[in-house]
C-alpha positions in Angstrom: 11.7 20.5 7.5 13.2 19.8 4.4 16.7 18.1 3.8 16.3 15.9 6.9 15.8 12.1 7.1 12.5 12.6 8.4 10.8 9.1 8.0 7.8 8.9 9.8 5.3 12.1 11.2 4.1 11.8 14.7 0.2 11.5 16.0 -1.0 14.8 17.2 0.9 17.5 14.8 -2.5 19.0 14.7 -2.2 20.5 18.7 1.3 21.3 18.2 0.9 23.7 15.0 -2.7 24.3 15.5 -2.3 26.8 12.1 0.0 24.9 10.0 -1.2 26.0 6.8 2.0 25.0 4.7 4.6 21.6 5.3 7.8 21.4 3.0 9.5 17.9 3.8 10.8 18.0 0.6 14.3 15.6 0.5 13.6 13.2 3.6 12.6 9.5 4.0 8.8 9.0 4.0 8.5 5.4 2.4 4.6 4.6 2.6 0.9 6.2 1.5 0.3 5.3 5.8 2.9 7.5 7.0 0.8 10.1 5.5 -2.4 9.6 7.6 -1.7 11.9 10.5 -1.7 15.0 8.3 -5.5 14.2 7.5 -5.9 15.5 10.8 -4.6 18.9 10.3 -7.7 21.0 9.1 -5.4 24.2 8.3 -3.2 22.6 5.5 -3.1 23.6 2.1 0.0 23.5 0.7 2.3 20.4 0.9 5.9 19.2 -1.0 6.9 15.9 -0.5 9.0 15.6 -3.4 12.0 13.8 -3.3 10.8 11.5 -0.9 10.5 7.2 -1.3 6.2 7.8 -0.8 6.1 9.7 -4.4 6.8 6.7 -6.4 4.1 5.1 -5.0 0.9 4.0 -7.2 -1.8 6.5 -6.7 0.4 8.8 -4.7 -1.5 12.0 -5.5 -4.6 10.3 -5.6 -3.8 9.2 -2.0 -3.0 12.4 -0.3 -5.7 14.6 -2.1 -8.0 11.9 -0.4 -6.5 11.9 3.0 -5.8 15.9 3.0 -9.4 17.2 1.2 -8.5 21.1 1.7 -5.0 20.7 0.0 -4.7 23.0 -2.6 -1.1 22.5 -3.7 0.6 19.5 -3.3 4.6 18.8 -4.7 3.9 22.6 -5.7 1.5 21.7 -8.0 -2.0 22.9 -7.6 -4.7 20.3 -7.6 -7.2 20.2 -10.2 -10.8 19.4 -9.7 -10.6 16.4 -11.8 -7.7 14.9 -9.9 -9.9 15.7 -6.8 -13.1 13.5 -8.5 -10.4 10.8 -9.8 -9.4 10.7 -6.2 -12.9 9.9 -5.2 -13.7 7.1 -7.6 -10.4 5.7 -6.9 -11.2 5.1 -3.4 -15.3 4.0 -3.9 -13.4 1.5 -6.3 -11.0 0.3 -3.2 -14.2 0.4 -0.9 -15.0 -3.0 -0.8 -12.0 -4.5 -2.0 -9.6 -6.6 -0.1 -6.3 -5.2 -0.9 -3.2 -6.7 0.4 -1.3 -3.2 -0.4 -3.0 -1.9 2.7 -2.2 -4.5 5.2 1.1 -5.5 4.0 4.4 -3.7 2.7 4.9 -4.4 -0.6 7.9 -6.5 -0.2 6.1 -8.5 2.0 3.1 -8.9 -0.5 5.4 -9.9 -3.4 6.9 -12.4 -1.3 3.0 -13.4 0.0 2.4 -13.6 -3.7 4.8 -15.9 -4.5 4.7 -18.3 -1.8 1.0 -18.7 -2.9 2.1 -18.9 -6.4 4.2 -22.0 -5.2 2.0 -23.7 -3.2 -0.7 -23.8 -5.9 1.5 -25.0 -8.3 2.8 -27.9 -5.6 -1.2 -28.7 -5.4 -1.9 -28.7 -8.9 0.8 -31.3 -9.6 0.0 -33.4 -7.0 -3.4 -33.7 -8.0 -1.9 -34.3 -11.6 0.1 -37.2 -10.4 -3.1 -38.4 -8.4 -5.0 -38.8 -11.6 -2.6 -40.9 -13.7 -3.0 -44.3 -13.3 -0.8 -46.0 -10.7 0.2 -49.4 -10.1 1.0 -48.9 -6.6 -1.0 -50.3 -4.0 -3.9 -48.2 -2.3 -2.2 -48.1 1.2 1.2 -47.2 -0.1 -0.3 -44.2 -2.4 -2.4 -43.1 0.8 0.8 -43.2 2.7 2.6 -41.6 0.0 0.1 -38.4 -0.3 0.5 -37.9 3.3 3.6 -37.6 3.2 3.7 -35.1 0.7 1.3 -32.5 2.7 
């Protein structure tokens, strides 16, 4: 399956190739770690290559699929170590309880998240500034004002 623009894998592989034992989508256009959840479901896999693909530049790529897929054994043709196996498990008892945007969101959508928060605290923090320096404006006309300003 390599060489295609393969971009996304379907629910249910795991009834149609029952005995998939290897997958080579080597040069095609996965982009994120979730595209990769519906191999998890195939039990037979050991080796996978998704080289050449958007996903592997991800953060924690690896880490990611040796945690989805447990029984891989060779992934981008490189066998996987015990020690990336127990990094991949501490990676993912340190996400446990964390709220990450990453999961929810693209991550053009979570820079852009990021910096409309960034903006909107720094709007806040200088209207509280300007709130704090003495004004000789009258009460009503600075309540009006703040209104005004959201």
């Amino acid at each position: 399956m390599n060489n295609n623009r393969i971009c996304r894998i379907g629910e249910g592989l795991e009834h149609a190739l029952p005995s998939l034992k290897e997958l080579v989508l080597t040069n095609n256009n996965i982009q994120e770690l979730g595209d990769l959840d519906p191999l998890a479901s195939i039990k037979t896999l050991t080796l996978l290559s998704l080289l050449r693909n958007p996903v592997t530049n991800k953060r924690h790529y690896r880490l990611y699929v040796i945690n989805k897929i447990p029984q891989i054994r060779v992934l981008d043709f490189q066998k996987v170590k015990m020690k990336e196996r127990q990094e991949a498990e501490r990676n993912v008892q340190r996400q446990a309880g964390v709220h990450s945007l990453q999961r929810i969101l693209p991550s053009e959508q979570k820079r852009s998240h990021l910096v409309q928060h960034s903006k909107l605290r720094r709007r806040r923090l200088d209207l509280l500034q300007q709130m704090l320096k003495p004004s000789r404006m009258p009460l009503r006309t600075q309540h009006r004002w703040l209104k005004s300003r959201g």
